[in-house]
N, C-alpha and C positions, 0 to 999 in steps of 0.2 A: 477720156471718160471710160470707167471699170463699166463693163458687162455685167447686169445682175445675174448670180446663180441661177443655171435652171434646177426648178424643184422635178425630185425624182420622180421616176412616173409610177404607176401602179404595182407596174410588174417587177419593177428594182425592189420597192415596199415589200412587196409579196416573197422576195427574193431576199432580202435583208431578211426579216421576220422569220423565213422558214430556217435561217445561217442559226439565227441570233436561239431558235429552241432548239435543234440540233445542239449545239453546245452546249446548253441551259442541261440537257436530255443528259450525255454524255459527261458531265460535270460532278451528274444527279448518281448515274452508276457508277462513276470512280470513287464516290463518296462511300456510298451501301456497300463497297465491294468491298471497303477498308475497313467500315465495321464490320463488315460480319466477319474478315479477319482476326479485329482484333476483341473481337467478342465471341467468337467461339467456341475456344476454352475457357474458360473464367479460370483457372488455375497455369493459366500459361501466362507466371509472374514471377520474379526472382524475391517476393516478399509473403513470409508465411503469417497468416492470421490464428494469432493465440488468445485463448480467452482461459481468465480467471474466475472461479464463479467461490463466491465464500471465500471465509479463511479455511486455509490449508493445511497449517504448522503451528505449533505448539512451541517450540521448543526455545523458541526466544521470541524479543519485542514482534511484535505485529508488522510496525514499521522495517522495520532491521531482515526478518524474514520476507519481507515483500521486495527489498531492494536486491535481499541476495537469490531470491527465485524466478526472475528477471531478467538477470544480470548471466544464473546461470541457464536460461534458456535461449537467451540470444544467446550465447554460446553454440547450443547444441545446433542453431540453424544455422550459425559461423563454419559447423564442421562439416557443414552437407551443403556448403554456399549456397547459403540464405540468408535475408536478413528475417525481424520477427518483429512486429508490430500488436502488442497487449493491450485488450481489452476487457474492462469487467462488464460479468455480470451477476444479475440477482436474483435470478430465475432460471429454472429447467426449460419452459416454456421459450424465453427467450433466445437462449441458446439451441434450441431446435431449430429456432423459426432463421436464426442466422445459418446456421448447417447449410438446412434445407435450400437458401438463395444462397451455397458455395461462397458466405462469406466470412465461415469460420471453417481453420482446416484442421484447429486441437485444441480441445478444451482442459485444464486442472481444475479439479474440481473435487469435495469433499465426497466417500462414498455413497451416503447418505441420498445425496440430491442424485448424484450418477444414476442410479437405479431408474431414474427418469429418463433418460439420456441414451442410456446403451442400446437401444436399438437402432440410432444412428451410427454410430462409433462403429469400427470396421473390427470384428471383433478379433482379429489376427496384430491387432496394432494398440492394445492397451497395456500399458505399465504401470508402475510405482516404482517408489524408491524405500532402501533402506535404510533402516536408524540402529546406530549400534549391530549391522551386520545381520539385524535381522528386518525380514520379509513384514510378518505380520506381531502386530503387537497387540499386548492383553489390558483391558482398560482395568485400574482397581477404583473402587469406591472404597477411600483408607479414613480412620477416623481417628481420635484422638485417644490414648489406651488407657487415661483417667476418668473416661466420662464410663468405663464399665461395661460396654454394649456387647454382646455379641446374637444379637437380634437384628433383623434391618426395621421390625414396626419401632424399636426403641428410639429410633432418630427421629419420630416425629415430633414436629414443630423446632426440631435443629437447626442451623445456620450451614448451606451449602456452599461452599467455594469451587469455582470452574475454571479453564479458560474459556475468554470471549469467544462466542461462536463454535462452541466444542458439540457440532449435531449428535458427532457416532456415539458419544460418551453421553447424553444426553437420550441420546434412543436405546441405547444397553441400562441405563439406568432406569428409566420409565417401563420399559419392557418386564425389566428385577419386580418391580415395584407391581405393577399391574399381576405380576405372577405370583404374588403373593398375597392379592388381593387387599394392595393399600392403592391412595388416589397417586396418581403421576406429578413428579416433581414438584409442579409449581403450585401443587396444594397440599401437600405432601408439608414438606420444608418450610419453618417462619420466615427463611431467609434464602434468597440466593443470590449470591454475589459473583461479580467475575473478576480474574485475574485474569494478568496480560501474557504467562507465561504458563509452562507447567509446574517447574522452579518455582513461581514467587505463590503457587496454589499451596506447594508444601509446606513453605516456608512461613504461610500465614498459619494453614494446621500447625506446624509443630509452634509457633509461639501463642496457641492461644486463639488465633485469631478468628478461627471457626470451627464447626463441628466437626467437619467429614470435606470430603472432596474427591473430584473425579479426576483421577492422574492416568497416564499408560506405565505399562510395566518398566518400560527403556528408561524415562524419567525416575521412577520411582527408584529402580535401582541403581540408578546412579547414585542419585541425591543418598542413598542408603550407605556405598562405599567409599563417597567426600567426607559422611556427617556421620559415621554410625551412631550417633543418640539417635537419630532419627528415628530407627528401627524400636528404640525403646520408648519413644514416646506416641509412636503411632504405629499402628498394624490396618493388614487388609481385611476388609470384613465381606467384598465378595468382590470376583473377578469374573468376565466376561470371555468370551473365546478369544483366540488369536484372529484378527483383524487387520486389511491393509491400511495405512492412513488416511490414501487418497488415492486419486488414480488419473492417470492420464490417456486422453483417449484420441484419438485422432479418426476423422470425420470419414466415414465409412465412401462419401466420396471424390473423394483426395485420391487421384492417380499412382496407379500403381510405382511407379518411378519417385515419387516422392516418400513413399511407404518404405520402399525397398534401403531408399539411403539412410533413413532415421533404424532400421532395423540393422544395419550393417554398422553403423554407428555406434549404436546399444552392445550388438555384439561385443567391438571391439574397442568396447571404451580403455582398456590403459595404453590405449594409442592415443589417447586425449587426456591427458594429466592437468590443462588449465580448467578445463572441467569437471574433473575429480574433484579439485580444489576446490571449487565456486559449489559445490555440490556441499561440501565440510563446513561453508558458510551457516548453513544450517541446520550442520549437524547430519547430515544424509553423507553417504559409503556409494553405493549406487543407483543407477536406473533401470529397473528389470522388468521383464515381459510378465505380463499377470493373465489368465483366464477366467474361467467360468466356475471353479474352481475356489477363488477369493472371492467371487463378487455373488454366487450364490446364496453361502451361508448368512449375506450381510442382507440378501433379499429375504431367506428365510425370518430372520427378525424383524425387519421392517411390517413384513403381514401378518406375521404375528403379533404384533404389538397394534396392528390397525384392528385387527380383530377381534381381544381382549378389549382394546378401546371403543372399539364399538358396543360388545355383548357389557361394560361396567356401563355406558351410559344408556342404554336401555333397561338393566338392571333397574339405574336410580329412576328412570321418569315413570316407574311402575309402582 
């Protein structure tokens, strides 16, 4: 006949229990100690966080320019072994608020909204690219050369053709307008339509298909030396300064080591020809270092056009 177990006595309890939080204790700091490892750096990741904000590009489908700006970006983090993970967004505000929690580390974005933006952005690490070998390009509002104009009040209650999403050209136009002391586009115009392209903006002017439209110069002259009727069925009726497209900006705190290899990169891009390539996708030559410089002049019209727009609607409510 088996012996019943004796039950432990106090001091075993007391002895067990102190084994059993020691461990518990010790368990608890191996844990904390591997977080705060690997939460320390929030950029100590082999994957870069890119954001999209707006359309970009012009120069072909929406679609078609989205896959090859993409395609050539993960690229660019391929050559400084990274991979790149793309995100949109729809706001300046939001793309702050991601910065600021180091969970964006480069944002493409249209100049326009940038202007929100660049006080995060490391101002040593913003680019663009160019189109036809050049830097900055010049918007034209071109019209049709039978409708007789060479007035800007004369296109009121005309038909406007764009591309979708075109802000810079939209904010040089309204600016024109305001300066002239007529109302801003969308009261201005009977009509404004979009196009998907810069191309098919021309190509609805020259058949007809509306009044006026808002092209850049790079476009424009092309479309002039494929088509020369072009030229004679439509002229420019006012152009805007030399302007960059868009701008690329990388997050003022993004470690210096990651700065360093995207710039050395930039540098010497014809050490990187499948990137040139992916670059020609849509129509872009290169990626260049931009400053204060490009992004002033585009601040300068933006407050001016708030300001005009302010002083015309206080005008009217008097």
């Amino acid at each position: 006949m088996k012996r019943p177990n004796k039950l432990p006595t106090s001091n075993q309890i007391r002895k067990i229990s102190a084994l059993i939080i020691l461990i518990a204790i010790s368990l608890q700091a191996k844990n904390t100690s591997s977080d705060q490892l690997n939460t320390h750096d929030p950029y100590a990741r082999d994957t870069a966080h890119i954001g999209i904000m707006s359309r970009l590009l012009y120069s072909s489908h929406r679609t078609d320019t989205s896959i090859a700006t993409e395609m050539a970006f993960l690229e660019f983090m391929k050559n400084i072994n990274k991979k790149g993970i793309f995100s949109s967004y729809s706001s300046p505000a939001r793309v702050l608020q991601e910065m600021a929690n180091h969970r964006l580390d480069a944002i493409l974005v249209n100049p326009v909204d940038y202007l929100e933006i660049d006080h995060h952005i490391n101002p040593d690490n913003r680019y663009s690219l160019t189109f036809g070998n050049q830097l900055e390009q010049k918007i034209h509002l071109i019209i049709r050369s039978d409708l007789n104009i060479d007035r800007l009040d004369q296109l009121k209650d005309k038909h406007l053709v764009s591309p979708t999403g075109n802000q810079l050209g939209l904010l040089f136009l309204n600016l024109t307008l305001l300066r002239n002391d007529l109302p801003v586009a969308n009261k201005f115009f009977s009509k404004m339509s979009s196009a998907e392209d810069l191309n098919s903006a021309i190509i609805n002017l020259f058949f007809g298909k509306a009044d006026a439209a808002l092209v850049t110069d790079v476009a424009y002259n092309l479309a002039t030396e494929l088509n020369p009727q072009i030229s004679h069925k439509i002229e420019i009726l006012a152009s805007s300064i030399p302007m960059i497209p868009l701008v690329i900006g990388i997050n003022k705190s993004v470690p210096d080591e990651f700065t360093q290899e995207v710039s050395l990169m930039v540098d010497n891009l014809d050490a990187y020809p499948r990137t040139i390539h992916l670059l020609s996708l849509f129509k872009a030559n290169r990626i260049v270092r931009i400053d204060h410089k490009q992004i002033e002049p585009i601040r300068a019209m933006s407050n001016e056009y708030k300001n005009l727009l302010k002083d015309n609607h206080q005008t009217n409510t008097h």
